[in-house]
C-alpha positions in Angstrom: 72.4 125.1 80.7 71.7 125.3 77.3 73.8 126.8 74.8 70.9 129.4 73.9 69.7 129.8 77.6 73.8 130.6 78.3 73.3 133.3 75.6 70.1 134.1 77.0 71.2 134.6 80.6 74.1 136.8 79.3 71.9 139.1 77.4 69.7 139.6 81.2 73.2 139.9 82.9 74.2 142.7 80.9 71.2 144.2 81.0 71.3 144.3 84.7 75.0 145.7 85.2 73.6 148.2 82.2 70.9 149.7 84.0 72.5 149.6 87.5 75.4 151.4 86.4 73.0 154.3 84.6 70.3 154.7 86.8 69.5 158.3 86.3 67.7 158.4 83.0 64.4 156.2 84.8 65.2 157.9 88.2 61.9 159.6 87.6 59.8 156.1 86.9 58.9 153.9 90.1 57.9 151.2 88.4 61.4 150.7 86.9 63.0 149.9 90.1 60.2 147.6 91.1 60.6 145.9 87.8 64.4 145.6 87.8 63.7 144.1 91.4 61.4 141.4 90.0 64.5 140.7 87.3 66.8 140.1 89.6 64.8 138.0 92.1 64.1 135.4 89.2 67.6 135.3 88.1 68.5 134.2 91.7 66.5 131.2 91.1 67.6 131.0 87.6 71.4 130.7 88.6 70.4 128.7 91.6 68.4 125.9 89.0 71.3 125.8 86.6 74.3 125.2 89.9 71.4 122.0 89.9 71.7 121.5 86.4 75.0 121.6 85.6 76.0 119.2 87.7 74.9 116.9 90.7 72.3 117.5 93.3 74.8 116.5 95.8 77.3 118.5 97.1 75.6 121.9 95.1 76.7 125.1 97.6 73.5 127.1 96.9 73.6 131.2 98.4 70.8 130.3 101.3 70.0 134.3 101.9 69.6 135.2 98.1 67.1 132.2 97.7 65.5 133.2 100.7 64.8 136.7 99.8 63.7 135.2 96.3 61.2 133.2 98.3 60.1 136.0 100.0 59.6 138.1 97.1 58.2 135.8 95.1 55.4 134.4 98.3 54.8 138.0 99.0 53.4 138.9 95.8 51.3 136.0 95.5 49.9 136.4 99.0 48.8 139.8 97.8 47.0 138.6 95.3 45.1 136.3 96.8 44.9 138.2 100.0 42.8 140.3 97.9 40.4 137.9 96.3 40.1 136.9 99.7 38.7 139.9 101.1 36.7 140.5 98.3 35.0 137.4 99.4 35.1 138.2 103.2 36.6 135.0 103.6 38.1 135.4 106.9 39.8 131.6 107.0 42.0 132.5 103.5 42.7 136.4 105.2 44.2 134.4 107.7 46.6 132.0 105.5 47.9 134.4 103.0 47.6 138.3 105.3 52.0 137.9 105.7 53.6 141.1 104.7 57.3 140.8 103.0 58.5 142.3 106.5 57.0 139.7 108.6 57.8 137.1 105.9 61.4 138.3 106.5 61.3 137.9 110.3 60.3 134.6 110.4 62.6 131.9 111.7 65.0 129.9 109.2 63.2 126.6 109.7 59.6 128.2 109.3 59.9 130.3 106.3 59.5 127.9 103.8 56.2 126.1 105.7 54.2 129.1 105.7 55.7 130.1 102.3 54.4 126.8 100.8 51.2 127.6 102.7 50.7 130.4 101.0 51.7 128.5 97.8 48.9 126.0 98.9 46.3 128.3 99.3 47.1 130.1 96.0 46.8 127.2 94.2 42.9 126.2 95.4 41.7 129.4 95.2 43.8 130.3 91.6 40.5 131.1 89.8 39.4 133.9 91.8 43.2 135.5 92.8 43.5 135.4 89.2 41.2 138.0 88.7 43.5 140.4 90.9 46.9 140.0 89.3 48.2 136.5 89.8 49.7 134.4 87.2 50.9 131.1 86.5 54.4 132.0 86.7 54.0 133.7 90.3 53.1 130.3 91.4 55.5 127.9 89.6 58.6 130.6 90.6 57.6 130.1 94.6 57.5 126.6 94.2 60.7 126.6 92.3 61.9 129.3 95.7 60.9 126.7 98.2 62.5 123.6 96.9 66.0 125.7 96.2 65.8 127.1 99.6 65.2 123.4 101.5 67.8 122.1 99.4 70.1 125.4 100.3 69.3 124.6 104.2 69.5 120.9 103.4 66.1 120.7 105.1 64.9 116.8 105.6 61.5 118.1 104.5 63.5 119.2 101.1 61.6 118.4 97.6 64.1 117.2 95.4 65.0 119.0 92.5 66.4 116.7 89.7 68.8 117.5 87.0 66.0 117.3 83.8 63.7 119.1 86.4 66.1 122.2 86.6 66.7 122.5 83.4 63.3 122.7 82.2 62.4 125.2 84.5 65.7 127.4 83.6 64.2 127.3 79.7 60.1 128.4 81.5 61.5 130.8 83.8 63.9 132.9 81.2 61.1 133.0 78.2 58.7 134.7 81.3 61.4 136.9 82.4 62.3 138.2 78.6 59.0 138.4 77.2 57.1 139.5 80.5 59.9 141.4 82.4 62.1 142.9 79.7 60.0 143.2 76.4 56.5 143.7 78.1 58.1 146.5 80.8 61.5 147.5 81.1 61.8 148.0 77.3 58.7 150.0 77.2 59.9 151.8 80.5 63.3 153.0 78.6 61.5 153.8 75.3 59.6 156.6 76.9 62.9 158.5 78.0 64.9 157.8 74.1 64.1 161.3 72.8 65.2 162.4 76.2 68.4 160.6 76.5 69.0 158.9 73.6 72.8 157.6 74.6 71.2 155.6 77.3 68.6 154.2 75.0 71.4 152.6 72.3 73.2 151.7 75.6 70.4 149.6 76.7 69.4 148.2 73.4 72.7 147.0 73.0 73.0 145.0 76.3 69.1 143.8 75.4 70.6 141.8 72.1 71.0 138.3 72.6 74.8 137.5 71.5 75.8 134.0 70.6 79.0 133.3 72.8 79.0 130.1 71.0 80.7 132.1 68.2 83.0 135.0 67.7 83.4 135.8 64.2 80.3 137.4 62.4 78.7 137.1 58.9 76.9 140.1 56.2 74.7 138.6 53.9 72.3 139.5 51.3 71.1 140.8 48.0 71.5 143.5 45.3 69.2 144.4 43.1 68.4 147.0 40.5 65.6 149.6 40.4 63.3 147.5 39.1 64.1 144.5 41.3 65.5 142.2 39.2 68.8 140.5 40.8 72.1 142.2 39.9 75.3 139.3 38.8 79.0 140.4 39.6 78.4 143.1 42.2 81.7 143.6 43.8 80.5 144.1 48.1 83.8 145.1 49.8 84.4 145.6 53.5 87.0 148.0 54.7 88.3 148.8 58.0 86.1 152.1 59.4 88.0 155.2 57.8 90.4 153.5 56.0 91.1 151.6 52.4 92.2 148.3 54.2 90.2 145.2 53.5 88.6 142.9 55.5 86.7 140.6 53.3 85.4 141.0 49.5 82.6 138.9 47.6 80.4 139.1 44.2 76.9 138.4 44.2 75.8 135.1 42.4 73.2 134.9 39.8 70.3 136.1 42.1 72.2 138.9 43.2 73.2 137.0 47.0 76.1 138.2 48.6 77.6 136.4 51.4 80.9 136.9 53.6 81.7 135.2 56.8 84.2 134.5 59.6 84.6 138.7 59.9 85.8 139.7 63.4 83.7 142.0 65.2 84.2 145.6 64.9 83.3 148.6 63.4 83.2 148.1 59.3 82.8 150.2 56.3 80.4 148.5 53.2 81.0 149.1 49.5 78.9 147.4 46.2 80.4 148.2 43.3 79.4 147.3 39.5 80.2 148.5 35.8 77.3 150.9 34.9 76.1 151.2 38.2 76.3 154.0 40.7 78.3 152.3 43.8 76.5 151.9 47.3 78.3 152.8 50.3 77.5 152.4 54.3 80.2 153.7 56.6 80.6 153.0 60.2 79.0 150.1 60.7 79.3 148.0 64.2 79.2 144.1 64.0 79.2 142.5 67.1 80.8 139.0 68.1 78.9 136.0 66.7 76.4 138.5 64.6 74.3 138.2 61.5 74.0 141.3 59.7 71.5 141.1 56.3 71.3 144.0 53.5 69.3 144.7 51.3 70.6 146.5 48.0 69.1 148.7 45.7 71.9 149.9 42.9 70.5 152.5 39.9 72.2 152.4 36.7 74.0 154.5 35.4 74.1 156.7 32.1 77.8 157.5 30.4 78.5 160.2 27.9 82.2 161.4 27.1 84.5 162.4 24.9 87.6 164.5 23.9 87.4 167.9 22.4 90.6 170.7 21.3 90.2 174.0 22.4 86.8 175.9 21.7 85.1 172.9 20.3 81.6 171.5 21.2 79.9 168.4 21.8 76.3 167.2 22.2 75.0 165.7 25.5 71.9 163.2 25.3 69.8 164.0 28.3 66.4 162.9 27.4 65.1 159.6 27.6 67.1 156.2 29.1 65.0 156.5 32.5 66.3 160.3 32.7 64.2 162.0 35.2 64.1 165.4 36.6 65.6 164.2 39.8 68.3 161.7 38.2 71.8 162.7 39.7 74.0 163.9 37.0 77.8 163.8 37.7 79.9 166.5 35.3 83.6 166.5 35.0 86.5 167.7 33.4 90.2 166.4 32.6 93.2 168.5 31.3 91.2 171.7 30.2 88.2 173.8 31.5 84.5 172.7 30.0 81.7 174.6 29.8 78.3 173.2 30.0 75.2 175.1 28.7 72.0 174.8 26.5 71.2 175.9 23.0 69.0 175.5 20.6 71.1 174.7 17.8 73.7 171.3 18.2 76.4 173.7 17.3 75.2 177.1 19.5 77.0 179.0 21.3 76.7 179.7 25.2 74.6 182.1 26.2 74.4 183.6 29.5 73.6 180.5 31.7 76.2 178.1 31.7 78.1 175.6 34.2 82.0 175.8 34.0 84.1 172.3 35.5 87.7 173.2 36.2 90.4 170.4 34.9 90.1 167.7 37.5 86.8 169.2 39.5 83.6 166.8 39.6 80.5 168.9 39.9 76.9 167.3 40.9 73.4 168.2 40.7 69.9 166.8 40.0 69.1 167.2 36.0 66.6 169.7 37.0 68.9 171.9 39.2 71.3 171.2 35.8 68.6 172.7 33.5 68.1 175.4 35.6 71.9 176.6 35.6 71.8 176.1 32.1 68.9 177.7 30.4 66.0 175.5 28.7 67.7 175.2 25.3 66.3 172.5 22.8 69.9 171.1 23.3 72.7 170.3 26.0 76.0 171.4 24.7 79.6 171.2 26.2 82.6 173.4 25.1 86.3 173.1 25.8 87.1 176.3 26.6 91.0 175.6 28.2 93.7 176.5 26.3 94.4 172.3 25.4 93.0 169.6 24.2 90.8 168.3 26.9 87.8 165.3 27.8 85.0 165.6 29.4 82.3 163.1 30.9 78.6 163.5 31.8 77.4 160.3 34.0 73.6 160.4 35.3 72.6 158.1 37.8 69.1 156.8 36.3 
């Protein structure tokens, strides 16, 4: 089997063992377990084609009663179909070949099953046009051939239709693109999006088993870009990734002249994400799974960042510049304080006094808010003052994130 199909196959066996083992969120939705039959009926034939493929047609040990019950299934359904285009028509002849329910298909002796299953596969196929019209498909029809040929060569039946390597093969690659995109992503994914706000634990559960994980490779990859807030790339941003919770590193990387970032051969796990650059407010995303052989892409957006600081001795006060530079209302502002207590307000004079509305940062605090939340604290003076108003010399800084 291919490499991808491999992947492929894994992704539908997951799936399976998911759904089986938490059955009670889609208790409540019939069509589920109808659907989850149909998925794995065709992987019967699926693992039976690539035994064929993967080796010789000689000697294969096929399981006989899973193949048989995948006939069944499979001649069933498209005896419905046209057993009801044939009544439609009142033509009695057809009623005749295709009226088998999956009961009596099931009683049927071992060397007669597959003759009136390819009877039915027969008379499907000359009258397609019309059973079309109540439900059948293409794929009913080439999965019941697939059935019967797997099943003769199971029973090693002299009336067997050989299935060759190539032949096996290409019907692995048609019979897993109808599964996924008919099956999984035109049912059973719709199926389990209708209980997510119900149970929303069994709705990551199953998108997980539904990705498609390259067991080709183990070690994943983060790539992408950083750019500022008015999209042009960003050189020399530091992107970091840490062990979840902790300061330990796993792999580090600067973005190139168009702001791409790139960091491979990570082991899977859960990861924390840093981007980091001089004058620019850093990015963080914490907690982030990567699973086995997985591409992750980002896309950064980093605002710059507006630096005012100084030192002042005790009761002295400084002028802070918070118009213009991109400063908007809603621009984070960052105030701090080192060695002595400063007090932020507004005046309308460089050299005023507070007043009543001011914003006091302890020695080593850090203090955020919008500028607008900051203006409100501080009164609406024509000027934004700070004063050191410790007992020692102090320094203060004023960053806004633009």
């Amino acid at each position: 089997m291919r490499n991808e199909n491999s992947n492929r196959v894994n992704m539908v066996n997951t799936t399976i063992t998911y759904v089986e083992a938490n059955s009670t969120p889609t208790s409540g939705i019939p069509a589920f377990a109808v659907t989850l039959t149909a998925v794995k009926s065709k992987m019967v034939l699926i693992n039976s084609l690539n035994l064929i493929g993967g080796g010789s047609t000689k000697g294969v040990t096929l399981d006989t009663n899973l193949i048989r019950k995948a006939m069944t299934q499979a001649a069933f359904r498209v005896a419905s179909c046209v057993l009801a285009y044939a009544r439609s028509t009142n033509n009695n002849t057809l009623v005749e070949l295709v009226n088998y329910t999956e009961r009596r298909l099931d009683k049927l002796k071992k060397e007669d099953v597959d003759d009136v299953c390819e009877g039915i596969l027969n008379a499907a196929t000359a009258n397609v046009a019309g059973a079309t019209n109540f439900g059948l498909v293409a794929s009913d029809l080439t999965d019941l051939a697939a059935a019967i040929a797997l099943y003769r060569m199971s029973t090693q039946n002299s009336r067997q239709a050989l299935i060759t390597k190539s032949q096996a093969i290409e019907q692995i690659d048609v019979m897993l693109r109808e599964l996924i995109a008919d099956l999984l992503k035109g049912q059973m994914d719709n199926m389990v999006n209708s209980v997510k706000n119900a149970n929303l634990a069994y709705w990551k559960g199953y998108r997980q088993a539904r990705k498609v994980i390259n067991l080709g490779t183990t070690t994943a990859k983060v790539r992408g870009e950083v750019r500022d807030e008015n999209t042009s790339p960003l050189k020399n941003v530091v992107f970091t990734i840490f062990e979840t919770g902790t300061l330990t590193k796993v792999g580090e990387a600067e973005t190139d002249v168009k702001g791409n970032f790139g960091i491979a051969q990570l082991p899977s796990g859960d990861f924390d994400f840093k981007w980091e650059k001089g004058g620019y407010s850093p990015v963080t995303e914490t907690n982030v799974h990567i699973g086995p052989g997985k591409e992750l892409k980002r896309k950064i957006v980093m605002h710059a960042l507006v630096v005012e600081e100084g030192d002042l001795m005790m009761m002295l006060i400084a002028n802070i510049n918070l118009q213009g530079n991109g400063i908007e209302p809603t621009s984070v502002i960052t105030l701090e304080a080192m060695n002595s207590t400063m007090r932020f307000y507004s005046s309308n004079s460089p050299a005023g006094l507070p007043g009543a509305q001011f914003v006091d940062v302890q020695a080593g605090q850090i203090v955020r808010h919008t500028v607008q939340e900051f203006m409100n604290l501080v009164g609406n003076g024509q000027y934004s003052n700070v004063q050191n108003v410790g007992g020692v010399m102090g320094h203060w800084r004023v960053t806004v994130e633009i």
